[in-house]
C-alpha atoms as an extended CHARMM CRD file, in Angstrom:
* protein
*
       116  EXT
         1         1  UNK       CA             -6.8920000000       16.0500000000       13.6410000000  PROA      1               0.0000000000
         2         2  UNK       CA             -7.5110000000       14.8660000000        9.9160000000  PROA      2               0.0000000000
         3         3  UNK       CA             -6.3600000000       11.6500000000        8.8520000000  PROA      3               0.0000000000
         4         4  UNK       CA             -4.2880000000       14.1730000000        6.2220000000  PROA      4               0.0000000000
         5         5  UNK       CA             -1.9760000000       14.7310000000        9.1190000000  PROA      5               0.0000000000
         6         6  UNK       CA             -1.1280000000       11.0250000000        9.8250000000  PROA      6               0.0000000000
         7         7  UNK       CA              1.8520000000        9.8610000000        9.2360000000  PROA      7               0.0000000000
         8         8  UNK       CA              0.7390000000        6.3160000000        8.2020000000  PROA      8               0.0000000000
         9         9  UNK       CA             -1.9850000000        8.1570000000        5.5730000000  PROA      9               0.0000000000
        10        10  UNK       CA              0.8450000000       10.3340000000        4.4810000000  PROA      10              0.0000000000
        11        11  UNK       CA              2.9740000000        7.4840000000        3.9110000000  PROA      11              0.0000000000
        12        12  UNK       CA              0.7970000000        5.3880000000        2.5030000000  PROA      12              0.0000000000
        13        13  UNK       CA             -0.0360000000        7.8760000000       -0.6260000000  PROA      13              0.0000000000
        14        14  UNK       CA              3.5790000000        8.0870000000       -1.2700000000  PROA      14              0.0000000000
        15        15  UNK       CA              3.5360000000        4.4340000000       -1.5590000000  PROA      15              0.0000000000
        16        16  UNK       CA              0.5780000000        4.8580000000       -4.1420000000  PROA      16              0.0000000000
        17        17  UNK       CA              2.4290000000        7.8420000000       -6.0330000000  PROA      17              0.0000000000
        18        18  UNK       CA              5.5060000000        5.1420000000       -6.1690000000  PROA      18              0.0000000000
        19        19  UNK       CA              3.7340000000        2.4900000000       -7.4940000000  PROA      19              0.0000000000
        20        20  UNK       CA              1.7140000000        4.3350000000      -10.2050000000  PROA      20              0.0000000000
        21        21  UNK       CA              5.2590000000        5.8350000000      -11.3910000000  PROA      21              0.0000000000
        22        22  UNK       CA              6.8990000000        2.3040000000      -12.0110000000  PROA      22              0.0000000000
        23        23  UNK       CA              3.7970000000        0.6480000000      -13.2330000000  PROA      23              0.0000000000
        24        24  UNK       CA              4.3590000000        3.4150000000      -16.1410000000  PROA      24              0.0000000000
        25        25  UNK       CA              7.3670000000        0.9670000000      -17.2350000000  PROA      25              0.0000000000
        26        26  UNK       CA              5.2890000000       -2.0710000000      -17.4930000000  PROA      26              0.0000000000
        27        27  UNK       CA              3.7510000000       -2.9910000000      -20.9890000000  PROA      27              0.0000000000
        28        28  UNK       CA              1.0950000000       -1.4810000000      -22.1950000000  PROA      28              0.0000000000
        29        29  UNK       CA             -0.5440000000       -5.2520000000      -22.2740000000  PROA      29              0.0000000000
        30        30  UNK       CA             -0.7560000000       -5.4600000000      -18.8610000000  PROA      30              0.0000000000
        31        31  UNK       CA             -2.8280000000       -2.7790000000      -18.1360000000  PROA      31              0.0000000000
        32        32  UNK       CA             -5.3960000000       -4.5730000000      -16.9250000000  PROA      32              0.0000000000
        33        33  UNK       CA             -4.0050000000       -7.5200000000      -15.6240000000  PROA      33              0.0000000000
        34        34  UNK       CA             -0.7060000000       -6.5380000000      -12.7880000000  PROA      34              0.0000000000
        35        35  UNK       CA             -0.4720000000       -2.7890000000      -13.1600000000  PROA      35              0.0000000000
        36        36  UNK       CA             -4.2390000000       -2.1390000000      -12.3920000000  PROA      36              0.0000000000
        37        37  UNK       CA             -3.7570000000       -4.6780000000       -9.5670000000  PROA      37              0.0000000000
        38        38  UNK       CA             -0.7490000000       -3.2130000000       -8.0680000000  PROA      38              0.0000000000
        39        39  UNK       CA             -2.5830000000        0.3260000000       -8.5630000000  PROA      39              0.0000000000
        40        40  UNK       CA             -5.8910000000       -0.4440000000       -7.0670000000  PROA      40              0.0000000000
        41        41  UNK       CA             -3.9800000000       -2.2700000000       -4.1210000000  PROA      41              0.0000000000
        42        42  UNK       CA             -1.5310000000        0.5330000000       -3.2010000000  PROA      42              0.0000000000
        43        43  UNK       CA             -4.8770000000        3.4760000000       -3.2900000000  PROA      43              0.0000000000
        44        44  UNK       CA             -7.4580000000        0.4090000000       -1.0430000000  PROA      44              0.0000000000
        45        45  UNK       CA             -3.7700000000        0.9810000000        1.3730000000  PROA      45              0.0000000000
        46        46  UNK       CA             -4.6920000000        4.8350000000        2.0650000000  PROA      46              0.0000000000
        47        47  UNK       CA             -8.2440000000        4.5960000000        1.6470000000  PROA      47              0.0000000000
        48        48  UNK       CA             -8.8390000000        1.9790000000        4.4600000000  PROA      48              0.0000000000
        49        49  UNK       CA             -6.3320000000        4.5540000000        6.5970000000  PROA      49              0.0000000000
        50        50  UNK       CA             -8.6170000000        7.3260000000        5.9580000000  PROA      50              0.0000000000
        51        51  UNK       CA            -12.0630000000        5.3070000000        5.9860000000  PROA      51              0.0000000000
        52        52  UNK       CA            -10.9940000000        3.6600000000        9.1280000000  PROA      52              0.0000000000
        53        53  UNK       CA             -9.6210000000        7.2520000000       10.7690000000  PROA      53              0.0000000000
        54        54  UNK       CA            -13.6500000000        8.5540000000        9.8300000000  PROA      54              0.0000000000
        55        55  UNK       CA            -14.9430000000        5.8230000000       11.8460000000  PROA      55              0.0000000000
        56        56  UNK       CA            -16.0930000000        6.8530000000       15.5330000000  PROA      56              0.0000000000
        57        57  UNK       CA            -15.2290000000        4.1580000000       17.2650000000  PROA      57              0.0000000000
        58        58  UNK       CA            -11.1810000000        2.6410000000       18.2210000000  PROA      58              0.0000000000
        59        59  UNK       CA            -12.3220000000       -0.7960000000       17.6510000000  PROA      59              0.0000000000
        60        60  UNK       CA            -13.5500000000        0.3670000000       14.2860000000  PROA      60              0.0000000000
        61        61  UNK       CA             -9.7770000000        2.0160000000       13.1020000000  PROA      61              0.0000000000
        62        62  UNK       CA             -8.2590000000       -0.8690000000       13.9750000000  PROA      62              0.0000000000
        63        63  UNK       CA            -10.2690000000       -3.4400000000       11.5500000000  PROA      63              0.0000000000
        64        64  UNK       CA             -9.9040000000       -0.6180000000        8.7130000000  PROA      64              0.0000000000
        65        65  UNK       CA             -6.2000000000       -0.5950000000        9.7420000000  PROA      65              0.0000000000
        66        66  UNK       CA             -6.3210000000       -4.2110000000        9.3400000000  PROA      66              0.0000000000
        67        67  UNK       CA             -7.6250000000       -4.2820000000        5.8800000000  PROA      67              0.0000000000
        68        68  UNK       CA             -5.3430000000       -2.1380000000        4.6900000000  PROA      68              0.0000000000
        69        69  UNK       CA             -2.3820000000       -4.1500000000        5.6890000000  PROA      69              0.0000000000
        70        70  UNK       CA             -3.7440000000       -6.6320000000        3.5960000000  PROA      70              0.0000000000
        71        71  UNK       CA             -3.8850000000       -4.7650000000        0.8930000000  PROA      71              0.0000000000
        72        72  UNK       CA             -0.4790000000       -3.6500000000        1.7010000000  PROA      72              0.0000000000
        73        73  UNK       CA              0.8870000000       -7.1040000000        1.8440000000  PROA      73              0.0000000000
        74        74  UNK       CA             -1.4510000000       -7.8200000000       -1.3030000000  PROA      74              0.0000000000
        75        75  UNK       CA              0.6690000000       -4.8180000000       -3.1940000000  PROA      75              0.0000000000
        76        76  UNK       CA              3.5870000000       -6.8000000000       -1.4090000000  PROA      76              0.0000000000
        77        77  UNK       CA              3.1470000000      -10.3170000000       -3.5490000000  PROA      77              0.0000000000
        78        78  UNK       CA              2.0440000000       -8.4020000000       -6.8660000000  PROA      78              0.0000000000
        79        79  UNK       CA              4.9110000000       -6.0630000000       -6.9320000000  PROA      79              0.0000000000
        80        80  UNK       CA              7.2280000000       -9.5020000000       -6.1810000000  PROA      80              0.0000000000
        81        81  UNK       CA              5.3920000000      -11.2780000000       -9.2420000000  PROA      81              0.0000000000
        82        82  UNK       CA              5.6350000000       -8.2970000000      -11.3570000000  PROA      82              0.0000000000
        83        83  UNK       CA              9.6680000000       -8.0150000000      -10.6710000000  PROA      83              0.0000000000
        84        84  UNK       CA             10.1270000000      -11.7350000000      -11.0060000000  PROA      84              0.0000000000
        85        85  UNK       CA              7.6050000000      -12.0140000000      -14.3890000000  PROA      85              0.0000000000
        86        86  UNK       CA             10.1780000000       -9.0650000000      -15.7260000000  PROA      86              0.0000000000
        87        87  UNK       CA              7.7590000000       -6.2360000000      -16.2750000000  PROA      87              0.0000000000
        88        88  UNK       CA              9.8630000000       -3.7090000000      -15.7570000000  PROA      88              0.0000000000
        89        89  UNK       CA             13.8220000000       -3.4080000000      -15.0770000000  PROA      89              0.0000000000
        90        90  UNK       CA             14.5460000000       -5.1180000000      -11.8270000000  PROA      90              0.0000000000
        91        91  UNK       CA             16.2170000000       -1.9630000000      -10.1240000000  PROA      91              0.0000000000
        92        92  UNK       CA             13.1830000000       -0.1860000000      -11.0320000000  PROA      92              0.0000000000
        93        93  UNK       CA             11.1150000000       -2.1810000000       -8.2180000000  PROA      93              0.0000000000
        94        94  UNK       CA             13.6120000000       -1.3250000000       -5.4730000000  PROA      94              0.0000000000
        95        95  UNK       CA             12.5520000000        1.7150000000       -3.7350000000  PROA      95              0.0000000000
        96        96  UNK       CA              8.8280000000        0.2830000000       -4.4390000000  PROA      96              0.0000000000
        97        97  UNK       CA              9.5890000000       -2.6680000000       -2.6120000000  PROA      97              0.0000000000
        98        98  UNK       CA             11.4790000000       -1.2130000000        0.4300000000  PROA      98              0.0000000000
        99        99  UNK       CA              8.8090000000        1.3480000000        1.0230000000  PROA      99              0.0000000000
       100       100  UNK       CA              6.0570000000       -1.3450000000        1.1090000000  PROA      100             0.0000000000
       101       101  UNK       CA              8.3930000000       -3.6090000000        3.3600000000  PROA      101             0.0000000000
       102       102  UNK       CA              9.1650000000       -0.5100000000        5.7200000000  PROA      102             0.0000000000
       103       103  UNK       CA              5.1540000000       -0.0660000000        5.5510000000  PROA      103             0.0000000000
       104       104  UNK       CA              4.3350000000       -3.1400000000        7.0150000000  PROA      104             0.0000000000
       105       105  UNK       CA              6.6010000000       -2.5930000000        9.8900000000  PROA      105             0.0000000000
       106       106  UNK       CA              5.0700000000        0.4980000000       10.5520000000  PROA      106             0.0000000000
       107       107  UNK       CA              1.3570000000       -0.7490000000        9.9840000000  PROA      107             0.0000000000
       108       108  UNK       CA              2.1750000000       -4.0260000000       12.4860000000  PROA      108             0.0000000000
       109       109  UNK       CA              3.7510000000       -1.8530000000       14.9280000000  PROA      109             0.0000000000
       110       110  UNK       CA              0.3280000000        0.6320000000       15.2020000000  PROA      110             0.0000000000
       111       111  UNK       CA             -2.0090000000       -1.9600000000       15.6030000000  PROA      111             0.0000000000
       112       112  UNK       CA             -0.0230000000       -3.4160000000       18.1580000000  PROA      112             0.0000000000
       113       113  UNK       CA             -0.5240000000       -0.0330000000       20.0800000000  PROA      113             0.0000000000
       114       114  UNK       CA             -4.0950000000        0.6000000000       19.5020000000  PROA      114             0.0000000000
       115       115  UNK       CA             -4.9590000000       -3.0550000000       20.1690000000  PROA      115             0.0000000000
       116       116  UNK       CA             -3.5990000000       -3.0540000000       24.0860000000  PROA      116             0.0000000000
């Protein structure tokens, strides 16, 4: 199995396709200050998946699972500062937001299996 055919990878790059479509809205002057954060945070999310999935070793998976939740709760707080800053219409950051929240609860919930 390729860590294409996870459901946590294939999640996670919707996440990333989500968050590079509303960081379109935000001002062109914070290209490299919020949006390139959020961006960089929501791709380090699948990466990790997929770098961690490579690995050979259970124990291994788990710590790259582990980074990318904290990356995902990273994305969490920028996308948060970004609503309440105003860089794009509030109702723009909704499905953004629920996705990463629904994320997390997913993310928790495997390491909690592969870590008994």
């Amino acid at each position: 199995m390729s860590h294409r055919e996870q459901f946590i990878w294939k999640r996670s790059v919707e996440i990333c396709v989500i968050c590079y479509q509303l960081t379109k809205h935000f001002p062109k002057s914070e290209l490299y200050g919020l949006t390139n954060q959020i961006r960089r945070a929501a791709v380090s999310v699948s990466s990790n998946i997929a770098e961690g999935y490579g690995r050979m070793y259970r124990k291994e998976y788990i710590r790259y699972l582990r980074i990318a939740l904290g990356s995902l709760r990273e994305l969490d707080t920028q996308l948060i500062i970004a609503k309440k800053v105003g860089l794009a219409e509030p109702e723009l950051f909704t499905n953004a937001m629920n996705e990463v929240e629904e994320m997390q609860k997913i993310m928790v919930s495997t390491l909690q299996k592969l870590s008994q």
